[in-house]
C-alpha positions as CSV (number, residue, x, y, z in Angstrom):
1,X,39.1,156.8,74.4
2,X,42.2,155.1,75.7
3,X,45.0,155.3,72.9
4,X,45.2,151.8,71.4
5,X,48.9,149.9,72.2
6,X,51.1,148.7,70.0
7,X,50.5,145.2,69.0
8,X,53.5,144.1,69.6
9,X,52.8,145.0,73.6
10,X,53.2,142.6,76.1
11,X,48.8,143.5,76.7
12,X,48.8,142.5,73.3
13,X,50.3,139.2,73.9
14,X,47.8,138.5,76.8
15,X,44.8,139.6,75.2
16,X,46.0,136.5,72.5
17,X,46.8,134.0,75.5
18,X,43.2,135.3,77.4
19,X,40.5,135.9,75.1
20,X,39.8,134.2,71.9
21,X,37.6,135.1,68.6
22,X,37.3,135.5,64.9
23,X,38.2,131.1,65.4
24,X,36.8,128.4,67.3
25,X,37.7,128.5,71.2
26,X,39.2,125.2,72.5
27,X,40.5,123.5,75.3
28,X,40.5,125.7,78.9
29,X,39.2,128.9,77.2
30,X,36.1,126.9,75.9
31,X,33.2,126.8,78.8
32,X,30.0,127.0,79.6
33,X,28.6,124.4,77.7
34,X,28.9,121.0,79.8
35,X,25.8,119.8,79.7
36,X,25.5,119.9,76.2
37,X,28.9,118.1,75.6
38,X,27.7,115.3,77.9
39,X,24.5,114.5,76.1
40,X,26.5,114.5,72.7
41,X,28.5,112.4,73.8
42,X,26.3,110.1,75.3
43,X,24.4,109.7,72.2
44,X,27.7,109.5,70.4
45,X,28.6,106.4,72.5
46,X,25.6,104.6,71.4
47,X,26.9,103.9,67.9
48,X,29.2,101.5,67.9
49,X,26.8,99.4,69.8
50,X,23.8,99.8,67.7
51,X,22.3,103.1,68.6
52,X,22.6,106.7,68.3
53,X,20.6,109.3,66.6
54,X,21.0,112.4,64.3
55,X,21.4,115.5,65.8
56,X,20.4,119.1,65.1
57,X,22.3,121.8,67.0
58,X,20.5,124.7,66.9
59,X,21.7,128.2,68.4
60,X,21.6,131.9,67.5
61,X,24.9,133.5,65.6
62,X,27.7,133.8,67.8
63,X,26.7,131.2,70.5
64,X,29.4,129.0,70.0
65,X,28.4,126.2,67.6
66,X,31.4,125.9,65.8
67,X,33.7,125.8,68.6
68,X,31.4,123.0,70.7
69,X,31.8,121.3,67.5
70,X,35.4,121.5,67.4
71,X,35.3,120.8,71.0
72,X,33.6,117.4,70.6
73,X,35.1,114.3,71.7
74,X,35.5,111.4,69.1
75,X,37.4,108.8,71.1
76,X,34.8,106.3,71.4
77,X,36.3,103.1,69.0
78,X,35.3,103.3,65.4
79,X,34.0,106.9,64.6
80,X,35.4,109.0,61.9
81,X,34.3,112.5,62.5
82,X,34.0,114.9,59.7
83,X,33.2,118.6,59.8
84,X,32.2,121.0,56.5
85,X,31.2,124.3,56.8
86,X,28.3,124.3,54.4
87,X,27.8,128.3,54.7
88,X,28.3,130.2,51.2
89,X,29.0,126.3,49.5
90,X,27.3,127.2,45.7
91,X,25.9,124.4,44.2
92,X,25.3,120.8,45.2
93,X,28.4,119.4,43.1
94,X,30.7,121.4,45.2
95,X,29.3,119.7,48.4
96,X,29.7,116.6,47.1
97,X,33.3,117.1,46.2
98,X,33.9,118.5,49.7
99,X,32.1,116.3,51.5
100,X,33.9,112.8,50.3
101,X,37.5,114.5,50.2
102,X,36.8,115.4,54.1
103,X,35.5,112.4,54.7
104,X,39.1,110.9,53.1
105,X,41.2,112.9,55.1
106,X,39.5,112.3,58.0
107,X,39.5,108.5,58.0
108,X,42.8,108.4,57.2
109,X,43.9,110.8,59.9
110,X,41.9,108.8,62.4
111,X,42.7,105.2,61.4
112,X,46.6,105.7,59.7
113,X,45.4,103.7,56.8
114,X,47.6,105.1,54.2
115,X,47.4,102.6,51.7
116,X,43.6,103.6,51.3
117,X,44.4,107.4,50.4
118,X,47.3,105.6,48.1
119,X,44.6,103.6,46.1
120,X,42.4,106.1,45.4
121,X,45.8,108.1,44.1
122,X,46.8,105.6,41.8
123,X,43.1,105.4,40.4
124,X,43.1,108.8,39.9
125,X,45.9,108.7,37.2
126,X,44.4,105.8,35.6
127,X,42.5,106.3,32.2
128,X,38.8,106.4,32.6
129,X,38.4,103.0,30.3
130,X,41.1,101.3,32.2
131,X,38.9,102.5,35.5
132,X,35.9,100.6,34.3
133,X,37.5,97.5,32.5
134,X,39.1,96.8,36.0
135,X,35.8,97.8,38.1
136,X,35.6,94.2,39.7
137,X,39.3,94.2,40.6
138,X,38.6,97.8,43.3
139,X,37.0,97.8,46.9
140,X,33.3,99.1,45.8
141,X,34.3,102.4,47.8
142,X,37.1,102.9,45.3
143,X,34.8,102.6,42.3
144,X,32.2,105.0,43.7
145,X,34.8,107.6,44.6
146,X,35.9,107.6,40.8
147,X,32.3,107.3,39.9
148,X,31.9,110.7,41.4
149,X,34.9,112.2,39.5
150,X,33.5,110.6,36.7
151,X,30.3,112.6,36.9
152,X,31.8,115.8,37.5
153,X,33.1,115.3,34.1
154,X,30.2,114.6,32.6
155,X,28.3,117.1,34.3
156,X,25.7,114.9,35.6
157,X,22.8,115.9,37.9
158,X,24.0,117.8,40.6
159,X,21.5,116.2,42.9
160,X,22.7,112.9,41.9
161,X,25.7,113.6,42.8
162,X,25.4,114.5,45.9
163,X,23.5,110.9,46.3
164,X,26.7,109.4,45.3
165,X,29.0,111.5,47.6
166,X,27.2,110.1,50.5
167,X,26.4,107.0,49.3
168,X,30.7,106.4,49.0
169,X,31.1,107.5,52.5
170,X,28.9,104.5,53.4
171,X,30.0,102.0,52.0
172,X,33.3,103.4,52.9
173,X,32.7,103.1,56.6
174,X,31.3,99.6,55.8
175,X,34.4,98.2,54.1
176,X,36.7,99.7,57.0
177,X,33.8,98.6,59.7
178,X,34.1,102.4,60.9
179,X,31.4,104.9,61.4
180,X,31.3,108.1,60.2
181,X,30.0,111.5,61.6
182,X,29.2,114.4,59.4
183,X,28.7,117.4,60.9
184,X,27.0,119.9,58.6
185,X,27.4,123.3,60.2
186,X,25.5,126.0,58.7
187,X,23.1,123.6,57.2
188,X,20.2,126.0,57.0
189,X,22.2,128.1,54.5
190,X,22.5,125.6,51.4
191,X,19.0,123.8,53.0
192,X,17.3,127.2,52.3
193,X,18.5,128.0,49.0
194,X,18.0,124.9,47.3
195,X,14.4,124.1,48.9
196,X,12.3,121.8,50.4
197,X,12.5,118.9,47.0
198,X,16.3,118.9,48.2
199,X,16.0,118.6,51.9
200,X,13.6,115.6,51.1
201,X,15.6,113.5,48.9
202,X,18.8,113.9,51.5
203,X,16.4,112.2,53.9
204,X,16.0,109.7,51.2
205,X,19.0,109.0,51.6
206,X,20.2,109.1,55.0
207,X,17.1,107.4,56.2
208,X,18.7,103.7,54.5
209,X,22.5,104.7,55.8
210,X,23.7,102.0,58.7
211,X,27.1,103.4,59.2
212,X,26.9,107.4,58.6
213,X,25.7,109.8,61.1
214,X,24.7,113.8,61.0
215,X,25.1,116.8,63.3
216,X,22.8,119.9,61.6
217,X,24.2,123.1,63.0
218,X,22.9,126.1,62.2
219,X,21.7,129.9,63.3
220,X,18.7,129.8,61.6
221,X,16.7,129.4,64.9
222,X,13.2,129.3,63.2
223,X,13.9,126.6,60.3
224,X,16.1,124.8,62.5
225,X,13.0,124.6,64.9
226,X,10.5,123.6,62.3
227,X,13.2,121.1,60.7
228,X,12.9,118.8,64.2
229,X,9.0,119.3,65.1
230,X,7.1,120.4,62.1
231,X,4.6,117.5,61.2
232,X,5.7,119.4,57.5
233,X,9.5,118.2,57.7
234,X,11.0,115.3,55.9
235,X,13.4,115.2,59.5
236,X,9.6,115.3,61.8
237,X,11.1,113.5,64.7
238,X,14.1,112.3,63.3
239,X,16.5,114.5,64.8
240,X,17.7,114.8,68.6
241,X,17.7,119.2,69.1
242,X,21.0,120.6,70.9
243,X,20.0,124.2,72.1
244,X,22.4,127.0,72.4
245,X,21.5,130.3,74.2
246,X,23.8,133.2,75.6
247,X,25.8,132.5,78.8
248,X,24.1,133.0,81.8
249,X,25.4,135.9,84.2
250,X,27.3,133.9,86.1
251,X,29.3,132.2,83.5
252,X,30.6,135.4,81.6
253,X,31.1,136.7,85.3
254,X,33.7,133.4,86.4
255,X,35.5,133.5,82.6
256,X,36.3,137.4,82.9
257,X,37.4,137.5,86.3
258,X,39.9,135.4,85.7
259,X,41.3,137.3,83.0
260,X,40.7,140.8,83.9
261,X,41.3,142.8,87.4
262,X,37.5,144.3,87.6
263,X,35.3,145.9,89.7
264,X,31.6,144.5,90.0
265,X,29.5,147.4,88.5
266,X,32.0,147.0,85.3
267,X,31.4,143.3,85.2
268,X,27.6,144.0,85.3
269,X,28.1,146.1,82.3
270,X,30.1,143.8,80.6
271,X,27.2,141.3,80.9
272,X,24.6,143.5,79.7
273,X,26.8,144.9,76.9
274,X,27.4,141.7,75.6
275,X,24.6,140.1,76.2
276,X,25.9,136.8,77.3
277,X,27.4,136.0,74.0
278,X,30.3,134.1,74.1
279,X,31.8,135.8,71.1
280,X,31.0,139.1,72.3
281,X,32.3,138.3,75.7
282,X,35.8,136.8,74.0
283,X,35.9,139.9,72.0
284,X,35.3,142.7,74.4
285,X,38.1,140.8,76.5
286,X,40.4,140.7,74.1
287,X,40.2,145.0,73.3
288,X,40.3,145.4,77.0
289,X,43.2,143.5,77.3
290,X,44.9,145.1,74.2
291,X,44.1,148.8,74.9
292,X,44.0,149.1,78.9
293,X,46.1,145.4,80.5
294,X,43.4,144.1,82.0
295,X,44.2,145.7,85.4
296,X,42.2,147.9,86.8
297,X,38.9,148.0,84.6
298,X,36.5,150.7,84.6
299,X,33.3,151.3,83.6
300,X,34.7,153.8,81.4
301,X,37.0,151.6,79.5
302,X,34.2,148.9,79.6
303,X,31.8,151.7,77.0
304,X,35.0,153.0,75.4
305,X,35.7,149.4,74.6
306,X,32.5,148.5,73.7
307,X,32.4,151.0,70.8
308,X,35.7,149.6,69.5
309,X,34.1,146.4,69.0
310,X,31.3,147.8,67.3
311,X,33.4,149.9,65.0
312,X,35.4,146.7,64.2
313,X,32.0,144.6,63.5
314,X,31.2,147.5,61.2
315,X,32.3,146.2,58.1
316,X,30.4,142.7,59.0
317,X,26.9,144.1,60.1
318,X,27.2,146.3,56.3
319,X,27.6,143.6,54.4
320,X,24.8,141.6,56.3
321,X,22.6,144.7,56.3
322,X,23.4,145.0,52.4
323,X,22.2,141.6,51.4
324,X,19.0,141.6,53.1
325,X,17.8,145.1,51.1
326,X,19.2,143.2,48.6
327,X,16.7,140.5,48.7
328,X,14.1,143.8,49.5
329,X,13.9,146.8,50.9
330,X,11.2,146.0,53.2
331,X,13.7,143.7,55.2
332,X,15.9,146.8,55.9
333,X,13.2,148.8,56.7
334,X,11.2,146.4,58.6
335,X,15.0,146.0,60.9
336,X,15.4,150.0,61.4
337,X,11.4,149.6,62.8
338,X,12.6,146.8,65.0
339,X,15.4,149.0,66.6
340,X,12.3,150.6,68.5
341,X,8.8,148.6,67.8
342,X,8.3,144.9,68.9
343,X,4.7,144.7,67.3
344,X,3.8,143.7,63.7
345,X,0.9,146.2,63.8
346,X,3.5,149.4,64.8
347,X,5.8,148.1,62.4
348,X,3.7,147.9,59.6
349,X,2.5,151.4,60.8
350,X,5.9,152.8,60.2
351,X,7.0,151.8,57.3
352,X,3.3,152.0,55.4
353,X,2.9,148.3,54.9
354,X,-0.2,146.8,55.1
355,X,-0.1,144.0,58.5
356,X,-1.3,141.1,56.4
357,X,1.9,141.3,54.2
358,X,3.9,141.4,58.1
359,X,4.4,137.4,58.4
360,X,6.0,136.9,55.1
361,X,8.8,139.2,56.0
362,X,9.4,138.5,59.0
363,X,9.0,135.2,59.1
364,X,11.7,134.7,56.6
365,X,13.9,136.8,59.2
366,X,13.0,134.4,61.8
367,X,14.1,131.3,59.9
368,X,18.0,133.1,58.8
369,X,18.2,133.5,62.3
370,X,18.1,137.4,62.4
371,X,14.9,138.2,64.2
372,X,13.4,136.4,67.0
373,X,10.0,135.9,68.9
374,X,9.2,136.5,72.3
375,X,6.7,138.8,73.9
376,X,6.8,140.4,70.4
377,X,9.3,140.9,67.9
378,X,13.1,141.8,68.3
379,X,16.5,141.5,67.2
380,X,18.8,138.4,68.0
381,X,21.8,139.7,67.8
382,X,22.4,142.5,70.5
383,X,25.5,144.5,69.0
384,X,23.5,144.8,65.6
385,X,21.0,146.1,67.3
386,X,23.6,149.0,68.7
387,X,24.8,149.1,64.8
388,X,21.6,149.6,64.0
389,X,21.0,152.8,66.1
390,X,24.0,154.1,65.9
391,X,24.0,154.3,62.0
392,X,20.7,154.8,61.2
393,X,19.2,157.1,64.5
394,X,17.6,159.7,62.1
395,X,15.2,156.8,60.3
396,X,15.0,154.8,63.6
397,X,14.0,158.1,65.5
398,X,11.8,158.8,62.8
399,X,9.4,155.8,63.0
């Protein structure tokens, strides 16, 4: 394998100009998704004159949900966007802390109103009596933000709380006639882990809001799925889907040849490596760029390249293997089985589980995103796949 540069190389610098990961990509290096920008949008212009819907973006890991996100455009007169990473957030209370300090910042970024952020300050320092003596004196919005801090105090139902949090951001956007946009991304995760009860009392909520809007992103394919059209889900027809895939062919091709000096049989490979993810495809870029320029790419530096990335994934794809035998061993199992079968009956075969118990497992690994149906069974995620052989060939070779 090529000897790695050092990082401090003028390749180096390239491969940090050229190809971008590990961060959402904006501005020219973020592509391939028009089509889905333009429908955002145009359901994004619909608010301010009455319309516009809730959205659920919905796309495997690595796809590019964050960055089209990021990528959004909130020019249109009156909307207050306001993004929160919900993935890993621990209980309900620390959502709703999160959620209205974002929402905060981000009006006050968008509109320059200063003197808001300044209120809130100066009830912050007041005494909690003086707070309440004085209620009729604040803007309502001012009084439910400090009911909130309130109730973190006193510890009160974390559910509740949560209520309040978006219940401030809309009467917030009412007193400042603005609208606000909340995009939850990684919804799924904290959706999951706190149940069904939850995700029907948010729609409780957010069914009577006029001025607050929601973008669901998440990987979690399956429950994303069943959130928009099972007859089961409190969001049954309540939510405009956004579907992300892998690149085509011919969008990978167009980004890469105008970074890298390569022949056609290495691009080929670079799509099939990759898979048409756009992370993949910004990653394998950038260790091209870093360890051979970018000129002259072979085939050979395209598979030395590719087992770089792996190797630097490694780390990731433990951790996620990890907390799935975690929850069980049969997940682990039932992945090292998917490395070579595709059916439930050959799976359940191999790892001497009886089929009936087959659509529990993995139909929990089709709703975290991590499996996926289509002609049979098989792994999303193309380089864990590789992971997967690589490290466990003996047990996979085995069944």
């Amino acid at each position: 394998m090529h000897t790695q540069k050092n990082i401090y190389s003028p390749a180096y610098s390239k491969s940090m100009k050229y190809f971008i990961y590990g961060r959402p990509v904006t501005g020219k290096y973020f592509v391939g998704r028009e089509g889905e920008i333009e429908k955002i949008h145009g359901i994004l212009s619909e608010i301010p004159v009455g319309g516009g819907n809730n959205l659920a973006l919905i796309g495997l890991r690595r796809t590019g949900k964050t960055s089209l996100l990021k990528n959004l455009r909130f020019d249109f007169n009156g909307i207050v966007p306001v993004f929160m990473d919900c993935y890993g957030i621990p209980s309900q209370g620390v959502l709703a802390t999160q959620l209205v300090n974002a929402a905060i910042g981000s009006y006050v970024e968008k509109t320059g109103d200063g003197a808001y952020r300044r209120k809130i300050e100066r009830a912050i320092k007041q005494k909690t009596a003086d707070i309440l003596s004085r209620i009729s004196e604040a803007e309502l919005s001012v009084t439910r933000y400090m009911s909130i801090r309130i109730g973190l105090k006193e510890r009160i139902d974390q559910q509740q709380l949560l209520d309040n949090a978006l219940n401030y951001i809309e009467t917030l956007a009412k007193e400042k006639d603005v609208y606000f946009v909340l995009m939850l991304d990684e919804f799924a995760d904290v959706a999951i882990r706190w149940g069904v009860e939850w995700v029907k009392r948010l729609r409780g909520v957010i069914q009577h809001q006029e001025r607050v809007f929601y973008i669901f992103s998440s990987s979690a394919v399956t429950y994303m799925t069943e959130l928009v059209y099972s007859r089961d889900s409190a969001f049954y027809r309540q939510l405009t889907p956004i579907k992300l895939g892998p690149f085509t062919a011919d969008v990978v091709k167009d980004y890469v040849r105008q970074r890298l000096l390569i022949g056609e049989e290495s691009l080929d490979e670079y799509v099939r490596l990759t898979g048409g993810f756009p992370d993949y495809m910004q990653r394998l870029g950038h260790i091209i760029m870093h360890t051979c320029g970018g000129r002259n790419v072979t085939l050979r530096d395209i598979k030395d390249c590719y087992e770089e990335m792996i190797l630097d994934l490694d780390s990731e794809f433990r951790q996620l293997f990890g907390r799935l035998n975690e929850k069980s061993a049969r997940y682990g199992e039932i992945i090292l089985s998917l490395a070579r079968n595709s059916r439930p009956s050959g799976i359940a075969k191999d790892i001497g589980m009886s089929q009936s118990s087959m659509p529990k497992y993995l139909g929990y690994l089709m709703s975290v995103g991590i499996v996926e149906k289509r002609e049979g069974y098989h792994l999303t995620d193309p380089l864990f796949k590789s992971w997967i052989e690589r490290n466990f060939s003996a047990s996979v070779q085995r069944h």
